[in-house]
N, C-alpha and C positions, 0 to 999 in steps of 0.2 A: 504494500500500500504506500502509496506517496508521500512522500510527508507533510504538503500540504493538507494534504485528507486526516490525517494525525493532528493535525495543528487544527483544522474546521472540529475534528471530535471534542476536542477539548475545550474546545471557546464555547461552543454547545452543549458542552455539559457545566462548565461553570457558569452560563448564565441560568441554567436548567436548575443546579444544588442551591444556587444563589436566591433561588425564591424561598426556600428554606430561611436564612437567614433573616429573609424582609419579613418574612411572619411570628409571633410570637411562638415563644416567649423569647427568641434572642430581640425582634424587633429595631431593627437596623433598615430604619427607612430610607436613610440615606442612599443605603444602597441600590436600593432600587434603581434610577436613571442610570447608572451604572450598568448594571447588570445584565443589561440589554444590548450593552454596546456589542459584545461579541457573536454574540447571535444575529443581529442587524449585518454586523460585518459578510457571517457566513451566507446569508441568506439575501447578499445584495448580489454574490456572486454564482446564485445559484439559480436555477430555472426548472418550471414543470416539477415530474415526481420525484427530481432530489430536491428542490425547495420543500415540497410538504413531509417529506422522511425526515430531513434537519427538524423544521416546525416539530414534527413527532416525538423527537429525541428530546430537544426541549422539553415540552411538555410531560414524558414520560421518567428525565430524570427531573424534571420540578414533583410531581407527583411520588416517588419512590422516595426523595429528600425528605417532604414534606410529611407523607406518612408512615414515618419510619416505627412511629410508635403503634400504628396498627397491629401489627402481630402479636406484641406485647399483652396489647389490650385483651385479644381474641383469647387468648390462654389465659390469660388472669380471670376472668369475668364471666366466661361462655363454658358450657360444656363440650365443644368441640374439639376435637382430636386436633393436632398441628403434629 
C-alpha cells in the first residue's frame, strides 16, 4: 500500500477517535474545528466510492471511540452472554 494511503488512514482515523474526545466526559470543544481538518484534507482529494469508504471510516472509528464503554455496560447490567 502506498504511503500516501497510510498517511489518508491515519488522518481519518484521528479525526474519527477525535470525536471521542469532543464529547464528554473528556469534553475538549476546542477540539472540535480541528479535528476535521484531516478528514476534509483526505476527502478533498478523493472522488465517488473512495470519498464515501473514507466518510465510512470516519464515522465508524468516531462511533467504536465513542462507544467504547458499551460492552462494559452489556456485561455488567444484562444477562447476556459476551
Amino acid at each position: 500500500m502506498p504511503r500516501w494511503r497510510w498517511l489518508a488512514l491515519l488522518a481519518l482515523s484521528f479525526s474519527g477517535v477525535a470525536q471521542a474526545f469532543i464529547s464528554p466526559p473528556a469534553n475538549w470543544v476546542v477540539l472540535h474545528p480541528v479535528s476535521w481538518v484531516p478528514a476534509f484534507w483526505v476527502f478533498s482529494r478523493l472522488r465517488g466510492v473512495r470519498a464515501l469508504l473514507a466518510g465510512w471510516w470516519v464515522g465508524a472509528t468516531a462511533n467504536a471511540a465513542i462507544f467504547y464503554w458499551l460492552v462494559h455496560t452489556v456485561r455488567e447490567f444484562s444477562n447476556l452472554t459476551t
